[in-house]
C-alpha positions in Angstrom: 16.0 -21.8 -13.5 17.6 -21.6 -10.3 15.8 -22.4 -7.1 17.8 -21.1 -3.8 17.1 -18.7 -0.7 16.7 -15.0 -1.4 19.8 -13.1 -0.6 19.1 -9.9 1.3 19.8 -7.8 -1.5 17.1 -9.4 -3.3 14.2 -8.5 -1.3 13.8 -5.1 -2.4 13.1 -6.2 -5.8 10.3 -8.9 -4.7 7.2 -6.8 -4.4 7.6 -6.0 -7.9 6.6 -9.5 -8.8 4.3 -10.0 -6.2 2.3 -7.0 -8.1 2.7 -8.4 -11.3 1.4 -11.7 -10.0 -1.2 -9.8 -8.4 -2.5 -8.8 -11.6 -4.7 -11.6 -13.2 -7.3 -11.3 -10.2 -8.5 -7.6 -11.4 -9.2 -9.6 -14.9 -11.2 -12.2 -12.2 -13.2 -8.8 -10.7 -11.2 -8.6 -7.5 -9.4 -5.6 -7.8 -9.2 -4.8 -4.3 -6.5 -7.9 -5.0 -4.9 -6.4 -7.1 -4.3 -3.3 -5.6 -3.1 -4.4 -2.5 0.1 -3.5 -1.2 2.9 -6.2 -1.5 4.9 -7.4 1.1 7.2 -5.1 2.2 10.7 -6.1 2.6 10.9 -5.3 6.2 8.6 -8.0 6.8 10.4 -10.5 4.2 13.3 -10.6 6.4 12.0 -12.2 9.4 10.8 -14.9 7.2 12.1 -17.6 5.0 12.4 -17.2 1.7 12.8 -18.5 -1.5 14.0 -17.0 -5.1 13.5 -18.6 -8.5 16.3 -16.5 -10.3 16.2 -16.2 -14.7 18.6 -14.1 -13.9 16.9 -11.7 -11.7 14.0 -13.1 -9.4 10.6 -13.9 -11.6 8.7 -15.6 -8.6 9.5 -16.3 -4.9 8.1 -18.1 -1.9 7.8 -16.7 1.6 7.7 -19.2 4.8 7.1 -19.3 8.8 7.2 -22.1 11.1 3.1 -22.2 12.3 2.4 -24.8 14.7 4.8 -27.4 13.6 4.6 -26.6 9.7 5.7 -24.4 7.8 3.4 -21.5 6.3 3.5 -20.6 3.3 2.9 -16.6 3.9 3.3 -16.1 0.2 4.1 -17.4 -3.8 4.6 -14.7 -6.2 5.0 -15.9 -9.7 5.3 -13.0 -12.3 3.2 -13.2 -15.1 5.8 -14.0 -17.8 6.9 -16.8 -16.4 3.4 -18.1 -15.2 2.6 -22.0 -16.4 6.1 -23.6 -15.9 6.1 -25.2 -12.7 8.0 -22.5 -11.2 5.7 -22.2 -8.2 4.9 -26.4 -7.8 9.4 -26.0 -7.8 9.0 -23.5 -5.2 7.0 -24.9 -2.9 8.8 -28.6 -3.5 12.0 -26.7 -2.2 10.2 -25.4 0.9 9.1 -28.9 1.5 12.7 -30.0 1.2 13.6 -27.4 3.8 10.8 -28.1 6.2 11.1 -31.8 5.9 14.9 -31.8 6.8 13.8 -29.8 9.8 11.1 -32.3 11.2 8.4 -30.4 10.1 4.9 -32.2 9.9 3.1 -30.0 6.7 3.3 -27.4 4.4 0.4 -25.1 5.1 -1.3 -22.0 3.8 -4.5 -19.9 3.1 -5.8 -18.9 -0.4 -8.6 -18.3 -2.3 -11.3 -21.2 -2.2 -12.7 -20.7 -5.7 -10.2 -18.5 -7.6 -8.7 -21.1 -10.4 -4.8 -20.5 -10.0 -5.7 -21.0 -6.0 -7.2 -23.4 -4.1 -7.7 -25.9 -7.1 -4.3 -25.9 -8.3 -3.0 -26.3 -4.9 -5.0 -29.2 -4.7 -3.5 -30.7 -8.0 -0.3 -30.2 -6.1 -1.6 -32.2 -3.5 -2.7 -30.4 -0.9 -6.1 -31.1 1.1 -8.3 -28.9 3.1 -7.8 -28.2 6.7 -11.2 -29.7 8.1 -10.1 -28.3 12.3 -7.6 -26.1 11.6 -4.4 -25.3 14.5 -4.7 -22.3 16.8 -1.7 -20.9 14.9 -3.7 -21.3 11.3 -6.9 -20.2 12.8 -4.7 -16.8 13.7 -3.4 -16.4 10.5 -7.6 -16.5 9.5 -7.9 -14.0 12.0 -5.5 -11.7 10.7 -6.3 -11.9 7.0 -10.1 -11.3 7.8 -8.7 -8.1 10.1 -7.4 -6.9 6.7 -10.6 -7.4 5.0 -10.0 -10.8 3.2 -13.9 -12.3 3.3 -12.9 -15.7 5.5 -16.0 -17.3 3.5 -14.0 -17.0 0.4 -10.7 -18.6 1.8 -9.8 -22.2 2.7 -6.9 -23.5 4.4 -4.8 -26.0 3.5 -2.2 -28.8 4.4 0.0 -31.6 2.5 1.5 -33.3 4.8 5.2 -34.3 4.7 7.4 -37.2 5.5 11.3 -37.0 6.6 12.7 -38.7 3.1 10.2 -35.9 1.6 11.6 -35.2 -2.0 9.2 -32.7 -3.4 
Protein backbone atom coordinates (compact mmCIF):
# COMPACT_ATOMS: atom_id res chain seq x y z
CA UNK A 1 0.00 0.00 0.00
CA UNK A 2 1.42 3.21 -0.84
CA UNK A 3 1.13 6.21 1.52
CA UNK A 4 1.88 9.72 -0.33
CA UNK A 5 0.03 13.14 -0.92
CA UNK A 6 -3.04 13.14 -3.09
CA UNK A 7 -2.24 14.42 -6.55
CA UNK A 8 -4.88 16.89 -7.75
CA UNK A 9 -6.27 14.57 -10.05
CA UNK A 10 -7.13 12.43 -7.39
CA UNK A 11 -9.49 14.39 -5.51
CA UNK A 12 -12.38 13.93 -7.61
CA UNK A 13 -12.39 10.39 -6.85
CA UNK A 14 -12.16 10.86 -2.85
CA UNK A 15 -15.74 11.46 -1.87
CA UNK A 16 -16.53 8.14 -3.25
CA UNK A 17 -14.69 6.62 -0.32
CA UNK A 18 -15.54 8.97 2.09
CA UNK A 19 -19.31 7.55 1.28
CA UNK A 20 -18.41 4.25 1.39
CA UNK A 21 -16.66 4.75 4.76
CA UNK A 22 -19.69 6.66 5.70
CA UNK A 23 -21.67 3.61 5.52
CA UNK A 24 -21.24 1.50 8.70
CA UNK A 25 -22.90 4.35 10.92
CA UNK A 26 -26.46 3.87 9.23
CA UNK A 27 -25.90 0.04 10.55
CA UNK A 28 -25.10 2.10 14.11
CA UNK A 29 -28.75 4.14 13.60
CA UNK A 30 -27.14 7.41 12.52
CA UNK A 31 -28.16 7.73 9.10
CA UNK A 32 -28.27 11.27 9.00
CA UNK A 33 -24.21 10.16 8.89
CA UNK A 34 -24.49 8.38 6.47
CA UNK A 35 -26.21 10.46 4.15
CA UNK A 36 -24.20 13.38 4.53
CA UNK A 37 -22.59 14.95 1.75
CA UNK A 38 -18.81 14.21 1.37
CA UNK A 39 -16.18 16.66 1.06
CA UNK A 40 -16.28 18.29 -1.99
CA UNK A 41 -13.13 18.57 -3.88
CA UNK A 42 -13.23 22.24 -3.96
CA UNK A 43 -12.65 22.26 -0.39
CA UNK A 44 -9.92 19.27 -0.46
CA UNK A 45 -7.69 21.52 -2.28
CA UNK A 46 -7.00 24.13 0.23
CA UNK A 47 -6.10 21.44 2.57
CA UNK A 48 -3.46 18.85 2.97
CA UNK A 49 -3.96 15.61 1.97
CA UNK A 50 -3.06 12.26 2.06
CA UNK A 51 -3.83 9.11 -0.32
CA UNK A 52 -3.36 5.39 0.53
CA UNK A 53 -3.23 4.17 -3.23
CA UNK A 54 -4.01 -0.10 -3.97
CA UNK A 55 -3.91 1.18 -7.03
CA UNK A 56 -6.50 3.69 -7.02
CA UNK A 57 -7.16 5.61 -3.55
CA UNK A 58 -9.14 3.18 -0.85
CA UNK A 59 -8.76 5.68 2.12
CA UNK A 60 -7.32 9.26 2.53
CA UNK A 61 -6.63 11.82 5.24
CA UNK A 62 -7.47 15.53 5.07
CA UNK A 63 -5.32 18.14 7.29
CA UNK A 64 -5.14 21.97 8.44
CA UNK A 65 -2.75 23.80 10.49
CA UNK A 66 -5.31 24.78 13.76
CA UNK A 67 -3.54 26.65 16.38
CA UNK A 68 -0.20 25.08 16.07
CA UNK A 69 -1.37 21.39 15.18
CA UNK A 70 -2.48 20.08 12.57
CA UNK A 71 -6.29 19.07 12.21
CA UNK A 72 -7.21 16.23 11.08
CA UNK A 73 -10.47 17.58 8.95
CA UNK A 74 -11.00 14.05 7.79
CA UNK A 75 -9.99 9.89 7.43
CA UNK A 76 -11.95 8.12 4.94
CA UNK A 77 -11.17 4.40 4.86
CA UNK A 78 -13.39 2.48 2.41
CA UNK A 79 -15.00 -0.45 3.69
CA UNK A 80 -12.96 -3.07 1.77
CA UNK A 81 -10.02 -2.23 3.07
CA UNK A 82 -11.31 -1.45 6.63
CA UNK A 83 -9.11 -3.36 9.65
CA UNK A 84 -5.54 -3.07 8.11
CA UNK A 85 -3.97 -0.25 9.70
CA UNK A 86 -4.54 1.79 6.72
CA UNK A 87 -5.87 4.72 8.69
CA UNK A 88 -3.30 4.32 12.09
CA UNK A 89 -0.60 4.52 8.56
CA UNK A 90 -2.42 7.61 7.59
CA UNK A 91 -2.45 9.50 10.27
CA UNK A 92 1.40 8.28 11.35
CA UNK A 93 2.28 10.05 7.84
CA UNK A 94 0.49 13.20 8.87
CA UNK A 95 2.39 13.14 11.99
CA UNK A 96 5.57 12.81 10.05
CA UNK A 97 4.54 15.88 8.09
CA UNK A 98 3.51 18.00 11.00
CA UNK A 99 6.31 16.97 13.13
CA UNK A 100 9.08 18.03 10.47
CA UNK A 101 7.21 21.26 10.41
CA UNK A 102 7.36 22.04 14.24
CA UNK A 103 4.00 21.23 14.81
CA UNK A 104 2.94 20.56 18.59
CA UNK A 105 -0.16 17.79 18.01
CA UNK A 106 -2.27 16.05 15.78
CA UNK A 107 -5.83 17.05 16.59
CA UNK A 108 -9.42 16.26 15.62
CA UNK A 109 -13.15 15.85 16.47
CA UNK A 110 -15.11 12.60 16.27
CA UNK A 111 -17.67 10.79 17.63
CA UNK A 112 -17.37 10.17 21.59
CA UNK A 113 -19.09 6.79 21.76
CA UNK A 114 -19.20 5.41 18.14
CA UNK A 115 -16.66 2.27 18.35
CA UNK A 116 -14.43 2.91 15.13
CA UNK A 117 -14.15 6.75 16.68
CA UNK A 118 -13.19 8.03 19.73
CA UNK A 119 -12.07 4.58 21.26
CA UNK A 120 -9.91 3.62 18.48
CA UNK A 121 -8.34 6.90 18.35
CA UNK A 122 -7.55 6.45 21.74
CA UNK A 123 -5.82 2.95 21.08
CA UNK A 124 -3.83 5.06 18.69
CA UNK A 125 -2.94 7.15 21.42
CA UNK A 126 -4.70 10.02 21.35
CA UNK A 127 -6.23 11.72 24.67
CA UNK A 128 -9.10 14.10 25.22
CA UNK A 129 -8.80 17.71 24.90
CA UNK A 130 -9.87 18.69 28.64
CA UNK A 131 -9.61 23.15 27.55
CA UNK A 132 -9.67 22.91 24.15
CA UNK A 133 -7.76 26.03 21.75
CA UNK A 134 -9.89 28.90 20.33
CA UNK A 135 -9.14 27.43 16.87
CA UNK A 136 -10.62 23.71 18.07
CA UNK A 137 -13.39 25.25 20.00
CA UNK A 138 -14.34 26.84 16.24
CA UNK A 139 -14.12 23.85 14.55
CA UNK A 140 -16.94 22.66 17.58
CA UNK A 141 -18.71 25.58 16.60
CA UNK A 142 -18.88 24.85 13.07
CA UNK A 143 -19.76 21.14 13.25
CA UNK A 144 -22.67 21.94 15.76
CA UNK A 145 -23.81 24.80 12.98
CA UNK A 146 -24.24 21.75 10.72
CA UNK A 147 -26.17 19.90 13.15
CA UNK A 148 -23.46 17.55 14.64
CA UNK A 149 -24.92 17.14 18.54
CA UNK A 150 -21.58 18.72 20.37
CA UNK A 151 -22.66 16.32 23.37
CA UNK A 152 -21.95 13.49 21.21
CA UNK A 153 -18.42 14.62 20.06
CA UNK A 154 -15.02 14.87 21.88
CA UNK A 155 -11.96 16.38 20.89
CA UNK A 156 -8.81 15.11 20.75
CA UNK A 157 -4.92 15.61 20.79
CA UNK A 158 -1.66 13.23 20.70
CA UNK A 159 0.89 15.22 21.03
CA UNK A 160 4.09 15.15 18.93
CA UNK A 161 7.82 15.39 19.32
CA UNK A 162 10.38 16.70 16.51
CA UNK A 163 12.18 13.01 15.98
CA UNK A 164 8.24 11.95 15.79
CA UNK A 165 8.32 8.61 13.81
CA UNK A 166 4.68 7.60 13.73
Amino acid sequence: MDIRPARPDELPLLPEVERASGEPFRDHGMPEIADDDPMPPSTLEHLRVWVAVDPHPVAWVAVAEVDGAAHVEQVSVHPGHARRGIGAALLDEVGRWAAERGLTALTLTTFRDIPWNAPYYRRLGFREVTDPSPGLRAVVQAEAARGLDPDTRVCLHRPLRRDHRG
